[in-house]
N, C-alpha and C positions, 0 to 999 in steps of 0.2 A: 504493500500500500504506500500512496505518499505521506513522506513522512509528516505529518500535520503538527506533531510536538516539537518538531526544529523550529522552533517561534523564530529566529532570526530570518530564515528563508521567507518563511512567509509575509514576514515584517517588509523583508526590501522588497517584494513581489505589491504589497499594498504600497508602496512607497513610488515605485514604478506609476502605478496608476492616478498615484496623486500629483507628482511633479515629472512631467515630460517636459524637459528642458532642453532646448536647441542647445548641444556641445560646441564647443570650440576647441580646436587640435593646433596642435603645436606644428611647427613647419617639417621638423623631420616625423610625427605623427601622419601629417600630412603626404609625406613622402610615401607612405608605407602604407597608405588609404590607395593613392594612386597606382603602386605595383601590384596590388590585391586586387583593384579592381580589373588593370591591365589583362593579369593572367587568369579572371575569372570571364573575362570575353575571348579570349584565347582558345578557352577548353570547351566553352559552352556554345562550338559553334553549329554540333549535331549531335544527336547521343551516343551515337558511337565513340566524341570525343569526350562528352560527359561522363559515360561509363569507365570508362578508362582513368579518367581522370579521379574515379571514387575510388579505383581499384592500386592506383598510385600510391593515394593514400593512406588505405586503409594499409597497404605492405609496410608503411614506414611508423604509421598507429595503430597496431593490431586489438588495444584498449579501447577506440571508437569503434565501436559495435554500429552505430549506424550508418557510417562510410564502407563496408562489407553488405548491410542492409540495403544499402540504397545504390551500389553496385550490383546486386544480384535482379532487383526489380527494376532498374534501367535496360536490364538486359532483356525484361521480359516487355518493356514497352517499349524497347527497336523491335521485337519481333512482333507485335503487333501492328508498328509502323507497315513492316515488310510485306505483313498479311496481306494488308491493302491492293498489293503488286503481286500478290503469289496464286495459289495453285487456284483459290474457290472462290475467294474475293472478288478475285479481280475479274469475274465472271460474276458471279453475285449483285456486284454492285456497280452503279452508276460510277462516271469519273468524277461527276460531283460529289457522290457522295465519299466514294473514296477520299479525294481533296479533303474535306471536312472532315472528315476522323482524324485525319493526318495532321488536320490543324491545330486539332483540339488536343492530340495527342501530344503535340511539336511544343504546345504552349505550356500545358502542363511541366513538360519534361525539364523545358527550358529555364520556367519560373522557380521549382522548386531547385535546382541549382545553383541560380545566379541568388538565394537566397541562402540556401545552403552552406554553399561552397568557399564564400567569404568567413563563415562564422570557422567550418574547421581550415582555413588559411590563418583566420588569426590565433587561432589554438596552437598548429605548427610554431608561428611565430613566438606567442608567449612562453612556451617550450624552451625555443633556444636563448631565449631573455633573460627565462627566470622569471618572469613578472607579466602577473596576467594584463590583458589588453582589452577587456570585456569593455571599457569605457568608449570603443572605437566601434563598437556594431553598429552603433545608429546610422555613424555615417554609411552603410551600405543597405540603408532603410531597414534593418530585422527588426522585429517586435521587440518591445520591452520586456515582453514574457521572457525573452530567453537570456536576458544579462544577468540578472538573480541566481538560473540555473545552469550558467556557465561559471560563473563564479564560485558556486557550490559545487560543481564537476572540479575546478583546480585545483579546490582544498579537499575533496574528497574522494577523488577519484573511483567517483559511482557511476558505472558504464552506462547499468542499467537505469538507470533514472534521466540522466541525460540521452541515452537513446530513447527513450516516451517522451522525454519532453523536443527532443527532433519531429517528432513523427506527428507529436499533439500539433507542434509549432506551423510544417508543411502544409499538413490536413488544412487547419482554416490558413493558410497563406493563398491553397487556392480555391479555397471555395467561394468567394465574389469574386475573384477574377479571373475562374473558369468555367467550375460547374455552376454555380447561379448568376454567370453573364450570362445578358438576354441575347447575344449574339450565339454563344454557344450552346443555348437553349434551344432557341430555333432551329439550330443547325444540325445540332447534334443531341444532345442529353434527355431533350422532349421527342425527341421522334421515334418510330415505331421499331426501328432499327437498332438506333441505342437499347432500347428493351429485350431488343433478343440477344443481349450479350452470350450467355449459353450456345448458342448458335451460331455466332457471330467468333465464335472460341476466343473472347478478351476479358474472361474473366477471373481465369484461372493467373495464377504466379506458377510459375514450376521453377526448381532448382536443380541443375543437374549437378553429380555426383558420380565418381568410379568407384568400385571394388576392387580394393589393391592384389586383394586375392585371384576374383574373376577377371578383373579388368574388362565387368562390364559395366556400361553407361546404365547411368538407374537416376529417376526423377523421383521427388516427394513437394509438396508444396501443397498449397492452400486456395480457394475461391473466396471472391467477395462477390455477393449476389445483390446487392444494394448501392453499386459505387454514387450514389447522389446521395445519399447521406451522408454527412461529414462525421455523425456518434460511428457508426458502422463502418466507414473507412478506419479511423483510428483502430477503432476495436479490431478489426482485420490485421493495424500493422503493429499493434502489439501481439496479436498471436502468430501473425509469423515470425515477428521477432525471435520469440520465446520457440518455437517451432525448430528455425534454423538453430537456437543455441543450447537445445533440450538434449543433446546427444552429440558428444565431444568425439569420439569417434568420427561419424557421419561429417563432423563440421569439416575436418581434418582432411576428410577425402572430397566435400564441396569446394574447397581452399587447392587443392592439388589438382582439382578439374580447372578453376578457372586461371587456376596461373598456365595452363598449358594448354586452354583453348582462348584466346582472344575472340575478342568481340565481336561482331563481323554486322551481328541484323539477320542473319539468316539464321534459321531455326536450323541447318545441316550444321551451325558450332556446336549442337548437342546429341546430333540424332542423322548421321548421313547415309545412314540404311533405311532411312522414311522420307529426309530431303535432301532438294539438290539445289545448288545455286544458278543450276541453267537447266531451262527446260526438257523435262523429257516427254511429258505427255502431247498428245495434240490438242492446242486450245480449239473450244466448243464442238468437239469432235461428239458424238454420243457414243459412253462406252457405261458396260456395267459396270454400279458401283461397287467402291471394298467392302465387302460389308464390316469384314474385319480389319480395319486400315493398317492397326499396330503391328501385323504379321504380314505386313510386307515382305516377299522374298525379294533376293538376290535377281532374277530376271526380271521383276518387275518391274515398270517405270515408276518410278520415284517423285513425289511432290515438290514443286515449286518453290523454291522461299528465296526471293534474291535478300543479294545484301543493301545493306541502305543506302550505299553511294549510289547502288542500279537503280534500286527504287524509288527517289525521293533525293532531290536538290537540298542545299543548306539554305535555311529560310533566315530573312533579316528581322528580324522581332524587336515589335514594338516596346517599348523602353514600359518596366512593371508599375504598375498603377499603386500612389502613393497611399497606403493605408494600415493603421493596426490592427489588428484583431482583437489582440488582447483588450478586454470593459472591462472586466468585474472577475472577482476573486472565484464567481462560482465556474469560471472555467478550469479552476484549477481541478474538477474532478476528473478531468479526463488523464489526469497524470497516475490516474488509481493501477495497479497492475488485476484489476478485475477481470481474468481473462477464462476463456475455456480451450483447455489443453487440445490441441491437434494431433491425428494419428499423421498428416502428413501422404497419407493415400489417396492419391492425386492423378495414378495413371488409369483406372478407368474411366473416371470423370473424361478427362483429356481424348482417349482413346474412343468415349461416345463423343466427346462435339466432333470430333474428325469426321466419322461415319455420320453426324448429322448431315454436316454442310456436304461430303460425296453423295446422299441422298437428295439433297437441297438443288446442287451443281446438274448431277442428271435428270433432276423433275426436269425442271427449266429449261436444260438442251430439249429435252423431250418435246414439253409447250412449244420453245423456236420450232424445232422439226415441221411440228403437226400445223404449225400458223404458217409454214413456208409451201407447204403441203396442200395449205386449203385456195392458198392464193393463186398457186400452177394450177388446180382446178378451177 
C-alpha cells in the first residue's frame, strides 16, 4: 500500500498543490535543461528510437523498474503500429482508418516519453552529482505529482513505488490529451473499430522470453479490455508491473531475449516461424483460413509484419499541451499496490485474435469475390 504514515511525503505532495511556483534556474542549470531536452528530441523521433532509448537505460539503471517496463510495452505499440501495414489490417481497414490509429498511437507513444524520459535523464544526472535535481522537472512541464516522489525515490531507493507512481503519472499525462481529445474521439477511441480491440489484436501486451534450456521463444503477458478508462489503465500497468517482476527467473530470460533481439516493429523480433518482414502471402487472394494460426508449419506462408521504417514515416509532433493533472490529494489512491495477481497466460488469448481477424480477412475477400461476381453478371 502507499505509504500514508510517511506524513512528510505527503506533506510536500499537499504543499505541491498549494504553491506552484514559476522556478528560476541558474545559467549552468540552465545549460543542462537544454542538453536534456536536446537529447530527448533526439530519441523521440519514432519508437523504435524511443524503445531503444528505454532499453539504454534501463542496462545502465537496472533499479528503475519502469525504464524495463516501458521498454517492453513500446515494443508492443510498434507492433501494433506495424499491424496497420501487415498481414489483416491492412486488408481490414481503410487507409484512413489505418492513418488514424497510427496517429493516435504515434501521439500516445510520443507524449509519454518526451514526459518521461527527461524525468529518468535527470535521475542519471543526479547520480553522477550526488545531489538530486528534482527542482528542474518543471522546466520540462512534468507534474508536480512527481517531485515529492522522486525525491522520496533518492533517499529511499523504493523501485517499487516510484514505478506506480511512473505509471499513475503517464496514465493521466495522456488522458486529455489523447484518449479524451475530441479529435481522437472522433477518430478513433469512439468509433466502432476502437471497440473491437479483441479483434482488432491491440489489446493484448505480450512479453517474449527464451528457455535457456529449450531455447524456445515463449510469450506471457497480460490484456486490458477497457483502454478508455484511465482507473483500468493504471490498474492494468501495475499488474503487469508486478506480473513481469513476480518470477526472477522468467525476468532473467525476458532480459536475455531483448538484449539479443532489437527492436525492429515487426512482430518476426519474437516469432519468425509465424512472421515475416516481407511478404509471402498473396494480398486479397481468397484462401482458406488457419484455423489454427499458432501451428504454422515450416512450408507455410508466413504473416506479414513489416518493420516500422516500411511501415510508417517519422511524424513531426505537435509540441504537448500545457497542463497538470495532479488537483487534489484524493488522486493519491491510485499509488495503492491494490492489484490482482496475473497467471501471465497470454498465448491462447493471442492465438484466438489471430484466427479471429484470418476468419474476418477471408469473410471479406469472400463479400469482394461475390460483389465482383454479381456485377460480371
Amino acid at each position: 500500500m502507499f505509504p500514508w504514515k510517511d506524513r512528510p511525503l505527503k506533506k510536500k505532495l499537499k504543499q505541491m498543490l498549494d504553491h506552484k511556483d514559476i522556478p528560476t534556474f541558474s545559467s549552468e542549470e540552465q545549460s543542462w535543461i537544454a542538453e536534456i531536452r536536446s537529447d530527448v528530441k533526439l530519441k523521440n523521433r519514432n519508437n523504435v528510437s524511443r524503445t531503444e532509448a528505454y532499453w539504454d537505460f534501463y542496462t545502465k539503471h537496472p533499479e528503475m523498474h519502469w525504464a524495463l517496463l516501458a521498454h517492453l510495452v513500446s515494443r508492443n505499440a510498434g507492433w501494433n503500429m506495424t499491424d496497420l501495414k501487415g498481414e489483416h489490417l491492412s486488408q481490414l481497414l481503410t487507409a484512413r482508418e489505418q492513418t488514424d490509429f497510427f496517429l493516435f498511437l504515434e501521439r500516445g507513444n510520443w507524449l509519454i516519453f518526451q514526459d518521461a524520459y527527461p524525468q529518468l535523464l535527470l535521475l542519471d544526472k543526479s547520480i553522477k552529482l550526488n545531489r538530486s535535481l528534482t527542482h528542474l522537472l518543471p522546466a520540462f512541464g512534468v507534474s508536480s505529482f512527481m517531485v515529492p516522489l522522486w525525491d522520496h525515490y533518492i533517499q529511499s531507493d523504493d523501485s517499487s513505488l516510484i514505478t506506480r507512481a511512473l505509471i499513475v503519472n503517464e496514465q493521466h499525462y495522456i488522458e486529455n490529451r489523447v484518449i479524451q481529445n475530441p479529435h481522437y474521439k472522433n477518430t478513433v477511441t469512439d468509433t466502432v473499430l476502437f471497440k473491437l480491440q479483441d479483434l482488432l489484436n491491440m489489446n493484448h501486451i505480450l512479453i517474449p522470453y527464451t528457455t535457456p534450456s529449450l531455447k524456445q521463444r515463449k510469450l506471457f503477458g497480460h490484456s486490458v479490455h477497457h483502454f478508455s478508462s484511465l482507473e483500468e489503465r493504471i490498474r492494468f500497468g501495475k499488474e503487469l508491473y508486478d506480473l513481469l517482476y513476480s518470477i526472477q527467473s522468467r525476468l532473467s530470460q525476458v532480459l536475455e531475449w531483448a538484449k539479443y533481439h532489437p527492436h525492429t516493429g515487426s512482430r518476426k523480433d519474437y516469432w519468425p516461424a509465424l512472421y515475416n518482414d516481407v511478404r509471402e502471402r498473396v494480398p486479397h487472394k481468397l484462401e482458406t483460413p488457419l484455423e489454427k494460426p499458432c501451428n504454422i508449419h515450416g512450408n507455410e506462408a508466413r504473416f506479414f509484419s513489416p518493420t516500422l521504417g516500411r511501415a510508417w514515416d517519422d511524424q513531426i509532433a505537435e509540441p504537448a499541451e500545457q497542463e497538470d493533472w495532479f488537483t487534489h490529494l484524493k488522486q493519491l489512491h491510485f499509488l495503492n499496490d491494490n492489484i490482482k495477481r496475473q497467471d501471465g497466460d497470454i498465448l491462447p488469448l493471442y492465438c484466438e485474435s489471430i484466427e479471429k481477424l484470418e476468419f474476418a480477412l477471408v469473410a471479406k475477400k469472400a463479400l469482394r469475390k461475390k460483389e465482383e461476381e454479381s456485377e460480371l453478371n
